[in-house]
C-alpha positions as CSV (number, residue, x, y, z in Angstrom):
1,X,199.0,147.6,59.4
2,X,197.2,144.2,58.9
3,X,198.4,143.6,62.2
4,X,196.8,146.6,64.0
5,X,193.9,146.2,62.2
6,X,193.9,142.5,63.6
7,X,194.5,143.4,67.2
8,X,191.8,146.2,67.5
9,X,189.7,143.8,66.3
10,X,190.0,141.2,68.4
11,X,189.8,143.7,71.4
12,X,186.7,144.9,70.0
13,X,185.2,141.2,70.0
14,X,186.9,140.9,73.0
15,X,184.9,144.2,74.7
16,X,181.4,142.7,72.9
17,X,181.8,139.1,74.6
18,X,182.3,141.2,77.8
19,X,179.6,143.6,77.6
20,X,177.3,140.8,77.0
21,X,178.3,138.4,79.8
22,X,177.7,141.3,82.0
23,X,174.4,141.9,80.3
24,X,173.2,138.3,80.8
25,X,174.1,138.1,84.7
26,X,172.4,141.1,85.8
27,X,169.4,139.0,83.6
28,X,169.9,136.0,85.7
29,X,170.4,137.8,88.9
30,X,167.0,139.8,88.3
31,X,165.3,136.4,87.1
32,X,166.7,134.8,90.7
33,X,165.6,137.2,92.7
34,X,161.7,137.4,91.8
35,X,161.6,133.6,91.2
36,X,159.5,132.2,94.2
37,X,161.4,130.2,96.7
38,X,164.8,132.1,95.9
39,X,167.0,133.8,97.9
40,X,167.8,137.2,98.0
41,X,170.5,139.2,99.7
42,X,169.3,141.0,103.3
43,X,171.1,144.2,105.3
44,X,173.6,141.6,106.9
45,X,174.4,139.4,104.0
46,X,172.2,136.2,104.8
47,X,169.9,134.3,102.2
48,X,166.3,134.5,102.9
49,X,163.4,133.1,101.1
50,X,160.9,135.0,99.7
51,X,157.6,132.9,100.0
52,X,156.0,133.1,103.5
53,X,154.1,130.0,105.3
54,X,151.4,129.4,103.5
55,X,148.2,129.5,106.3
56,X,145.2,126.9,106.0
57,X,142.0,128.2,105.4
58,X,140.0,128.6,108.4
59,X,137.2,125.4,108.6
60,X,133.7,126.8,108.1
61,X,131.2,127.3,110.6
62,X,128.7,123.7,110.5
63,X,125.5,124.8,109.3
64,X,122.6,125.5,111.5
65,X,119.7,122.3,111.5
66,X,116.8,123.9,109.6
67,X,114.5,123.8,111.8
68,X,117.4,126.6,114.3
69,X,118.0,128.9,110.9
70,X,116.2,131.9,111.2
71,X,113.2,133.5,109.8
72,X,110.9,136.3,110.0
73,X,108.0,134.3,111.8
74,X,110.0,133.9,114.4
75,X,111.6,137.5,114.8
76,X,108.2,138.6,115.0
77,X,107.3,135.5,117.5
78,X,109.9,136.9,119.5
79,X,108.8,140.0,120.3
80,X,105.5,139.0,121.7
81,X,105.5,139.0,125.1
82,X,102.7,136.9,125.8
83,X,104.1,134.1,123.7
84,X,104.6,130.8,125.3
85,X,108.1,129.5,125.5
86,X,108.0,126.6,123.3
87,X,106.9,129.0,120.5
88,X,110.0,130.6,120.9
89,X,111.8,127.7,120.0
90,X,112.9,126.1,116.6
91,X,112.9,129.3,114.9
92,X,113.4,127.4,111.2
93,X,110.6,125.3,111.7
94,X,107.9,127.5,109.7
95,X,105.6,126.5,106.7
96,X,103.3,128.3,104.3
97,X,100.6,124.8,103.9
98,X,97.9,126.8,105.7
99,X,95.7,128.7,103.3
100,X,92.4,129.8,103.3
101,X,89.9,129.5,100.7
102,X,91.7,125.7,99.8
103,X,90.9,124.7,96.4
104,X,87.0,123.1,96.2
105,X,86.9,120.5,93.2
106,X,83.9,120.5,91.2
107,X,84.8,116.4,90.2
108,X,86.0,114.0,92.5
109,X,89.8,113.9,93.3
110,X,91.6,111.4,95.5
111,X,95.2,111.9,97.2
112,X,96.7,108.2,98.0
113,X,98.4,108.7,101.1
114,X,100.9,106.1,102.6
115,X,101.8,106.1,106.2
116,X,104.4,104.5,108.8
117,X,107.1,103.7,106.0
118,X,109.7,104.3,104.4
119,X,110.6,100.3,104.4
120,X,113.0,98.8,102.4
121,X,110.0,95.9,100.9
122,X,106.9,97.6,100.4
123,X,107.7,101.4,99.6
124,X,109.8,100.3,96.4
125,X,106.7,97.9,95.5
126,X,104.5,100.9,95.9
127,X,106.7,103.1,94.0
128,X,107.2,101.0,91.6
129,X,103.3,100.7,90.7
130,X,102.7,104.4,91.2
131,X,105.5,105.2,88.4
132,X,103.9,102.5,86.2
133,X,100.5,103.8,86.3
134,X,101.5,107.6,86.5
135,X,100.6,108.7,89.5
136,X,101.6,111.0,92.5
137,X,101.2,109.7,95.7
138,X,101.7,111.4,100.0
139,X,104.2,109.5,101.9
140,X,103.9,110.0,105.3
141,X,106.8,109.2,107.0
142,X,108.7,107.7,110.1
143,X,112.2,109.2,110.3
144,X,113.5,107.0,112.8
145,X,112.7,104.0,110.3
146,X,115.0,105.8,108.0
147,X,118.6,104.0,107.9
148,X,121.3,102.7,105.5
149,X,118.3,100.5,103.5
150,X,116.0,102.7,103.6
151,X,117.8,106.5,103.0
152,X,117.6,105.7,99.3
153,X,114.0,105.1,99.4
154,X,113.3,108.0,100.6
155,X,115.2,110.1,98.1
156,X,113.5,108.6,95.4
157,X,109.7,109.6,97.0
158,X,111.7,113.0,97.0
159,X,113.0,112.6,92.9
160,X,109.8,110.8,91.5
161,X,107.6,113.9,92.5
162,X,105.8,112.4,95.1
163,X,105.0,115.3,98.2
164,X,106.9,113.8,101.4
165,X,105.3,114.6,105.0
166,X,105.7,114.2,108.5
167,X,104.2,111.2,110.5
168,X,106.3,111.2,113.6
169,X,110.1,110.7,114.4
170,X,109.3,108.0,116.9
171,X,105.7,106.8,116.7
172,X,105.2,106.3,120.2
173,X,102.1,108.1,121.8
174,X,103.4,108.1,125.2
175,X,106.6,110.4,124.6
176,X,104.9,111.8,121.5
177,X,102.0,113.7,123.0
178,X,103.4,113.9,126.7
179,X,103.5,117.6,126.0
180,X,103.5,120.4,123.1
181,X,107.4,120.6,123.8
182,X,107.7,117.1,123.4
183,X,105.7,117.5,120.4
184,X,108.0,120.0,119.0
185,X,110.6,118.3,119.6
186,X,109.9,115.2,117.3
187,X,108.6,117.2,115.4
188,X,112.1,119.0,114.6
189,X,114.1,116.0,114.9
190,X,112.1,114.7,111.7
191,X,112.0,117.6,110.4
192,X,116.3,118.0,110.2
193,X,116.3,114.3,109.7
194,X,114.3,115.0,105.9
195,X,116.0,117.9,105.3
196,X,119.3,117.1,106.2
197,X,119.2,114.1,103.7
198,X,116.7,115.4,100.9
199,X,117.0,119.0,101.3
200,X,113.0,118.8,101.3
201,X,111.4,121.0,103.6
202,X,107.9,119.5,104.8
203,X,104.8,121.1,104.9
204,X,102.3,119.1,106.1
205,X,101.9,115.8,108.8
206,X,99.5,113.8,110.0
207,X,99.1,112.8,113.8
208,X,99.7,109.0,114.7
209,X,96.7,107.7,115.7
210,X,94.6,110.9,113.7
211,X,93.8,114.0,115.1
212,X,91.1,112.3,116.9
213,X,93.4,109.2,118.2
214,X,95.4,109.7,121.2
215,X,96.8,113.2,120.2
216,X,93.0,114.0,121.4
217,X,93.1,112.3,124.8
218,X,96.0,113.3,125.9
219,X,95.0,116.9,127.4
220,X,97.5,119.1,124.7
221,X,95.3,118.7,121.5
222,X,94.3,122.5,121.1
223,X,98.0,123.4,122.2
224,X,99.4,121.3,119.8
225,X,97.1,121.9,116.8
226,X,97.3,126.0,117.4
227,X,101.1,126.1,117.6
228,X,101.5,124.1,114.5
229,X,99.0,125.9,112.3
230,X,100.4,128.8,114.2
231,X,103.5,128.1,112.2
232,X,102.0,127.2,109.0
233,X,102.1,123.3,108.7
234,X,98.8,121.7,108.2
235,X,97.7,118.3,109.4
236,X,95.6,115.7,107.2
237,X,93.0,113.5,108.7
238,X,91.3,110.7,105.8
239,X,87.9,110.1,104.8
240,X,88.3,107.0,103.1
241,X,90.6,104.0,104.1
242,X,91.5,100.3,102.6
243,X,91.4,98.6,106.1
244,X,95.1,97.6,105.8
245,X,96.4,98.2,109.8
246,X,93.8,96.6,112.0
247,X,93.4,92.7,113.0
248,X,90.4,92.2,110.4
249,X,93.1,90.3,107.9
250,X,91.1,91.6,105.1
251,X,92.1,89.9,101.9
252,X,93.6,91.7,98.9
253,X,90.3,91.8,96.9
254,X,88.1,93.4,100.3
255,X,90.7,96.1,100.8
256,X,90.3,96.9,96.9
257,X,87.0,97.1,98.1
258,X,86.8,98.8,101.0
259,X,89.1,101.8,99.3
260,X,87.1,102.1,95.9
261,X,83.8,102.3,98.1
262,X,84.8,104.7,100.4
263,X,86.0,106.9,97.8
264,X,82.8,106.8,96.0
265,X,80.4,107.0,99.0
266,X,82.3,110.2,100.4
267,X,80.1,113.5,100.9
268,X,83.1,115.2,99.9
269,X,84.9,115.8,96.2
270,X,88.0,115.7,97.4
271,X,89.3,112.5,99.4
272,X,92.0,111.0,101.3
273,X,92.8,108.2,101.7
274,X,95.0,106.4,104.0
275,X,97.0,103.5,103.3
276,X,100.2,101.9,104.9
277,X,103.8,100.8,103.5
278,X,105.3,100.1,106.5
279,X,106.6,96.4,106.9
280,X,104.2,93.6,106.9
281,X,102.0,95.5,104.3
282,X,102.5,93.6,100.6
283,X,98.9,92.9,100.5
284,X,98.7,97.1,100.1
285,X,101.1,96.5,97.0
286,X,98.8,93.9,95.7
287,X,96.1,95.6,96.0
288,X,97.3,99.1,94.6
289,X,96.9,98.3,91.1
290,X,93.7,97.5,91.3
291,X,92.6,100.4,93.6
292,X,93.9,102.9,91.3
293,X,92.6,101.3,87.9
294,X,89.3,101.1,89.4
295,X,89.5,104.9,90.8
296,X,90.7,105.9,87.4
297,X,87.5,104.2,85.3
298,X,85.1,106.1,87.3
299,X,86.9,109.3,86.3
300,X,88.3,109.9,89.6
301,X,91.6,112.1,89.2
302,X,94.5,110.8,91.6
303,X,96.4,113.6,92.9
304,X,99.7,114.7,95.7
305,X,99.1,116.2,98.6
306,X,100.0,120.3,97.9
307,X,99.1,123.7,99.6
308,X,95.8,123.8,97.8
309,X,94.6,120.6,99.1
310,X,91.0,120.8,101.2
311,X,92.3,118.8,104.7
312,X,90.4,116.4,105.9
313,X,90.5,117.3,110.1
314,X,88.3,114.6,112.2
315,X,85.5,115.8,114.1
316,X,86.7,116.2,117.8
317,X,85.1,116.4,120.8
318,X,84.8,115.7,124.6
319,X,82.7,113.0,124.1
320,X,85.1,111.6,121.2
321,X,86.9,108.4,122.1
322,X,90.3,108.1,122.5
323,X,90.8,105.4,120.4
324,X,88.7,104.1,117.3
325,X,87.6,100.2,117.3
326,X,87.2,98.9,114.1
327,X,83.9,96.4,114.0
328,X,83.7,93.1,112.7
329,X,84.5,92.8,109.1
330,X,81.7,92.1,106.7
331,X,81.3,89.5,104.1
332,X,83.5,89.6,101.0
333,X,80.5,89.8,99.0
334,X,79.2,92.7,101.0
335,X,81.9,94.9,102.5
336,X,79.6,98.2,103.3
337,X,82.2,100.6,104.9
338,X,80.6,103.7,105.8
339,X,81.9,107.2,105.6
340,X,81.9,107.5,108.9
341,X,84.2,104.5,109.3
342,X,86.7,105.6,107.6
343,X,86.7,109.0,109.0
344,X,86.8,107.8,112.8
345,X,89.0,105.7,112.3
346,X,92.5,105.6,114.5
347,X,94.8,103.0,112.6
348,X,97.4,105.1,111.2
C-alpha cells in the first residue's frame, strides 16, 4: 500500500514537471518569435528575420535665400502686367520702413549712424562706447567686408539692440548703379548675406555716395528710388556730419565740433548724422564720447533708426552735382559747418 501510494506519487510529480516544461517552451517560443531580430518559421521551413532595412530619412529641401521666399507683395506684383521685369524678381525682398505721417518730434532727437564697417578695430571701439554710455546707434553696413573677423561683430550690432541697415554689398559706384537690376542685385546679395548670418531682416539703406552722390548721376535714380520704396525699404540721407571721410584730417576735438554744431544748427528736430567705422577711422572712436556727452547736456535724446523715423532724403535735382566737394576746413577755433554742408555732402 505504502508502496502504491509512493509510485502514484512520483508519477504525479512526474506528470507536473512535464506539464510545466511544456508550459515554459511554448513561453519561450512565443517570447522568440516577437523578439526583434529573431527568426521565425516560413511556409518552406527557412529562418527569416523579422526587422526590415531600416531606410534613411530623406535630406531636406535647402532653404530658399530670403530675399527668393515668397510673399504677398510679390503675388500681387506678379499679376500686373505692366510691371517691369526686375520687379518681378526677388520676391522675399519686401519691407514695411515706408510710412506715412513719420513720427515729428516736438524736442530734438539725433540717430548716430555709422557707415562702411563692420571692421574688426573700430566697430568693437564704437560698440564698446555706445554700451558704456547707453545708447542705440544705425550701422550701416558693407557685407562684402563681413568675414571670419568680422561675422561676430556683426552679430553683436544685431544682440546689443542696435538697428542694422544696408549700405551696399560691394561699394563700388560703377557696378552698383550700372542699372536698377544691378541694383537689385547687391541689393539681395546683402540682404541674404545679413540674414543668412543674423536672421535680421533689414529695413532700411542708405545709398553710397547719398541719394544725391553718384546714385543721382548715373541716369537710374528715380528707377531705383521707386522700385525700392515700391517694396517698402526706405533710404536715409543725413543732415549733420563729423567730417570723418574726406582729406581735411580734421582732428579729434574739430570733428567733436563739427558734429555737436551741426546737430544744433539743424532746421529740423530730428537729425542724422553720419559717421564712419570702417578701417582707418579710430579718431571717430575718440571722438564719440565726447559727441555724445555733449549731445546729451543739451537735452538732445540719442535714438536707433526704426519705422517711425522722419528720413532725411537730399534735395535732388538736374542741376545737382554729381559729387559733393568738401571746402577748405576752417580754423579749430572757428569750425562753422553749415546745414547745408552737411546735407550736400557725398562722403559716405
Amino acid at each position: 500500500m505504502f508502496c502504491k501510494k509512493n509510485r502514484m506519487a512520483v508519477w504525479s510529480l512526474c506528470l507536473s514537471v512535464v506539464l510545466l516544461w511544456g508550459l515554459a517552451g511554448c513561453s519561450f517560443s512565443q517570447k522568440d518569435q516577437t523578439e526583434p531580430g529573431s527568426a521565425v518559421q516560413t511556409d518552406t521551413g527557412s529562418a527569416a528575420p523579422t526587422t526590415e532595412a531600416i531606410q534613411p530619412e530623406p535630406e531636406p529641401e535647402p532653404a530658399l535665400p530670403a530675399s527668393q521666399q515668397e510673399s504677398d507683395q510679390h503675388a500681387a506684383v506678379m499679376e500686373d502686367p505692366d510691371a517691369p521685369a526686375y520687379a518681378k524678381e526677388y520676391p522675399g525682398l519686401y519691407s514695411d520702413a515706408v510710412r506715412e505721417p513719420n513720427v515729428l518730434h516736438e524736442e530734438k532727437v539725433c540717430y548716430l549712424t555709422f557707415d562702411d564697417g563692420p571692421s574688426s578695430t573700430n566697430t568693437p571701439g564704437i560698440l564698446d562706447v555706445l554700451k558704456q554710455e547707453n545708447v542705440k546707434a544705425t550701422f550701416f553696413v558693407v557685407t562684402g567686408e563681413i568675414n571670419e573677423e568680422t561675422q561676430p561683430v556683426l552679430q553683436r550690432i544685431v544682440d546689443e539692440g542696435h538697428t542694422l541697415c544696408i549700405h551696399a554689398n560691394e561699394h563700388a559706384y560703377g557696378k552698383l548703379y550700372a542699372s536698377t537690376e544691378a541694383y537689385l542685385a547687391d541689393f539681395a546679395e546683402a540682404y541674404d548675406k545679413i540674414y543668412d548670418l543674423t536672421g535680421y531682416r533689414v529695413q532700411g539703406f542708405r545709398f553710397p555716395g547719398g541719394s544725391n552722390g553718384q546714385v543721382n548721376s548715373s541716369g537710374c535714380y528715380h528707377e531705383i528710388v521707386t522700385e525700392m520704396t515700391r517694396r517698402g525699404f526706405e533710404y536715409y540721407d543725413w543732415n549733420a556730419y563729423d567730417h570723418d571721410a574726406e582729406g581735411g584730417n580734421y582732428s579729434v576735438e574739430q570733428m567733436v565740433q563739427f558734429a555737436v554744431h551741426e546737430v544744433n544748427i539743424s532746421s529740423r528736430n530730428d537729425t542724422i548724422m553720419l559717421l564712419h567705422d570702417t578701417y582707418g577711422k579710430e579718431k571717430t572712436v575718440q571722438a564719440l564720447p565726447s559727441i555724445i556727452r555733449q549731445l546729451k547736456d543739451a537735452g538732445i535724446q540719442l535714438l536707433p533708426i526704426d519705422n517711425t523715423t522722419r528720413p532725411v532724403h537730399f534735395y535732388v535735382s538736374d542741376s545737382t552735382p554729381p559729387e559733393y566737394v568738401e571746402p577748405e576746413p576752417e580754423p579749430e577755433s572757428e569750425p562753422a559747418a553749415q546745414e547745408e554742408t552737411a546735407e550736400g555732402s557725398a562722403a559716405a
